[in-house]
C-alpha positions as CSV (number, residue, x, y, z in Angstrom):
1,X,27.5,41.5,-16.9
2,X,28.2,42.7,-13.2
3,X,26.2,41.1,-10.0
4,X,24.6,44.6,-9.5
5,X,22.6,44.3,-12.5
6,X,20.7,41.5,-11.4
7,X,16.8,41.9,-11.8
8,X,14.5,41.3,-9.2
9,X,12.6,38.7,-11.6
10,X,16.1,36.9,-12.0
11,X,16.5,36.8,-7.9
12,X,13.0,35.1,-8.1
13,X,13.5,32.4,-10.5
14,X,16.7,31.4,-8.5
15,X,14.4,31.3,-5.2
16,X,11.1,29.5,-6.8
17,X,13.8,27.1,-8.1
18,X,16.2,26.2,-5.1
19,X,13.6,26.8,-2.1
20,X,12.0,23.8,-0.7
21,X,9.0,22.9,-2.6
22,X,5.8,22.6,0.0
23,X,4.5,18.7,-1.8
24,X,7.9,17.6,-0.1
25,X,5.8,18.0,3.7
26,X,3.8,15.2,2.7
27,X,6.9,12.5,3.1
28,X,6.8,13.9,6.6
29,X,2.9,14.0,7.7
30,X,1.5,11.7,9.4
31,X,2.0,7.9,8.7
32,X,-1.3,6.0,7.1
33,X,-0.3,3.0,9.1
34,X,-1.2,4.7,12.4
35,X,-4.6,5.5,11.3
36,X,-5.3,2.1,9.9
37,X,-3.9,0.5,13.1
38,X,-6.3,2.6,15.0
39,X,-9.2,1.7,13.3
40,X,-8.2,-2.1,12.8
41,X,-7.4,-2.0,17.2
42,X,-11.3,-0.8,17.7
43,X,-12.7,-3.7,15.9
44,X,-13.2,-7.3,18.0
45,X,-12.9,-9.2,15.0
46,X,-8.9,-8.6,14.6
47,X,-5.7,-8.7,16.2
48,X,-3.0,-6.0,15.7
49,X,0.9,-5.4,16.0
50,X,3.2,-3.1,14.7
51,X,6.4,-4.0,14.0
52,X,8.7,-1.8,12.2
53,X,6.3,0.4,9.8
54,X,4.4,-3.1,9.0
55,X,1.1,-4.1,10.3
56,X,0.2,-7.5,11.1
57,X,-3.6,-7.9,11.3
58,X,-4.3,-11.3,12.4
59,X,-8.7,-13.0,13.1
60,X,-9.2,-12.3,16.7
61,X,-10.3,-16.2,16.9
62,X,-7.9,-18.1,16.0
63,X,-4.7,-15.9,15.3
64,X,-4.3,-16.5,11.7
65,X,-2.6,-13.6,10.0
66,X,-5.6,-12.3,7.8
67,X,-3.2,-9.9,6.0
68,X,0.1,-7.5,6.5
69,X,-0.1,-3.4,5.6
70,X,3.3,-1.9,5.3
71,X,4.5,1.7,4.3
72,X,7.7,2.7,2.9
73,X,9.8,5.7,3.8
74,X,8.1,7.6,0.1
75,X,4.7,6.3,1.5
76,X,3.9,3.6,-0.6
77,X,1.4,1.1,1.1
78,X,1.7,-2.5,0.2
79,X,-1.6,-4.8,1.2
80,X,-1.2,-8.5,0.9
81,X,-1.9,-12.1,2.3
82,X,-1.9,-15.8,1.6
83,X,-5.4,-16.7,0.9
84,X,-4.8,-20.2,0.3
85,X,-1.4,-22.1,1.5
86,X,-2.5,-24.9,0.5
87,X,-2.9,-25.2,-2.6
88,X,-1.1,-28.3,-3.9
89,X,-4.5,-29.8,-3.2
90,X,-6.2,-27.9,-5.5
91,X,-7.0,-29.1,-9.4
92,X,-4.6,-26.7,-11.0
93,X,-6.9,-25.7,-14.0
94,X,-9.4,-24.7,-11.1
95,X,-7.1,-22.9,-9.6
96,X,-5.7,-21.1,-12.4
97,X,-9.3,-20.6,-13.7
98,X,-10.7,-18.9,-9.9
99,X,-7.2,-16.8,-9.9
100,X,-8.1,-15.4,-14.2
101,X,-11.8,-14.4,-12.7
102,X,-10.5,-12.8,-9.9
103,X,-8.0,-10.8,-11.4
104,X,-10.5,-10.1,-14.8
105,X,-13.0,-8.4,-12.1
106,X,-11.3,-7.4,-9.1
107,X,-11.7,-4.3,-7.6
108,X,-8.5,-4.1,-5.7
109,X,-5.4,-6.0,-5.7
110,X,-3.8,-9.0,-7.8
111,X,-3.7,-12.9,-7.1
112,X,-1.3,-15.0,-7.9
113,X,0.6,-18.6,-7.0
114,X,3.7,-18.4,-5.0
115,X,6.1,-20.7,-4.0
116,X,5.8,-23.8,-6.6
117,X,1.7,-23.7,-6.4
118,X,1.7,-24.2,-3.0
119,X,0.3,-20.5,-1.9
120,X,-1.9,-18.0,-3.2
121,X,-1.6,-14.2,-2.7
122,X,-3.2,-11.1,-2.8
123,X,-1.4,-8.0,-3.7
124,X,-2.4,-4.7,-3.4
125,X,-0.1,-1.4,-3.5
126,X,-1.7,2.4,-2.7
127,X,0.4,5.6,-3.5
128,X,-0.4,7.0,-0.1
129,X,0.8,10.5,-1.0
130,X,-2.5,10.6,-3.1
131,X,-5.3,9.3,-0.9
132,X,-5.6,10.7,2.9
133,X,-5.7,8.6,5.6
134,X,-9.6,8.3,6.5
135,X,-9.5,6.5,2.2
136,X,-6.5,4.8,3.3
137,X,-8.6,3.0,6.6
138,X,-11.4,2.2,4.0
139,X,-9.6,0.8,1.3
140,X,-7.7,-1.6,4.2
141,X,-10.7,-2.5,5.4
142,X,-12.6,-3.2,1.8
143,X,-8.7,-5.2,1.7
144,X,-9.5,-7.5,4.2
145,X,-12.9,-7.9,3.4
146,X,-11.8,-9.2,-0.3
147,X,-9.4,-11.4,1.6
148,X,-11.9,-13.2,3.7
149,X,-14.1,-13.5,0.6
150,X,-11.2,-14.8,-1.5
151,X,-10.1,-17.4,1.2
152,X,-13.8,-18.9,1.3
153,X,-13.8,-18.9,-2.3
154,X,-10.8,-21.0,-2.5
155,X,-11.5,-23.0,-0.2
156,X,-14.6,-24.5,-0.9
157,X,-12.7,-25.6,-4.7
């Protein structure tokens, strides 16, 4: 077969194939965290710093770290905090028991003992190449809402 038989459809099928693909923009738009920062910055009630694609949200008060938002390079964002770092004091079938509950009905994210029983987390990961930024701003801020309510729930145990 010579090269001067080739079809229009083939030259095509060689172009749709090879030719940058338009999803692959989306690993360059804008980044989630700068939207969440923005919104987190206009509230009293918080703290915030940026510090290398991670955002440390911390209580206005008394400059606790309420919780850290990060974004990888593919646009994952992870959510998480301690919401107890203390919890060696706790009754451990308590514990355990308030952590099963949580993670049985939870709307968002996963608890879970750290460190030898001494911490408890919340974890939360968001494909961000699925949601736009305005749901990404709402779901941090339903985040840190279930992180206040989780640290009060804690501990009054």
């Amino acid at each position: 077969m010579k090269l001067r038989h080739v079809t229009p459809v083939v030259v095509a099928f060689i172009l749709a194939t090879f030719a940058p693909h338009p999803s692959a923009a989306q690993l360059t738009g804008p980044s989630h965290i700068n939207a969440i920062r923005a919104s987190f910055a206009a509230e009293p009630s918080y703290r915030v710093a940026l510090n290398d694609r991670t955002l440390h949200l911390a209580d206005a008060r008394s400059g606790a770290e309420v919780c850290t938002i990060s974004e990888s390079e593919l646009g994952t964002l992870t959510m998480r905090s301690f919401v107890a770092t203390d919890a060696l004091r706790i009754d451990r079938s308590q514990l355990d028991a308030t952590i099963q509950q949580y993670n049985d009905n939870a709307v968002m994210g996963t608890l879970w003992r750290v460190a030898e029983g001494k911490g408890v987390e919340i974890l939360y990961h968001l494909n961000g190449r699925m949601i736009t930024s305005a749901m990404a701003v709402d779901l941090a801020q339903q985040f840190g809402r279930e992180v206040r309510g989780e640290m009060m729930q804690i501990s009054r145990q």
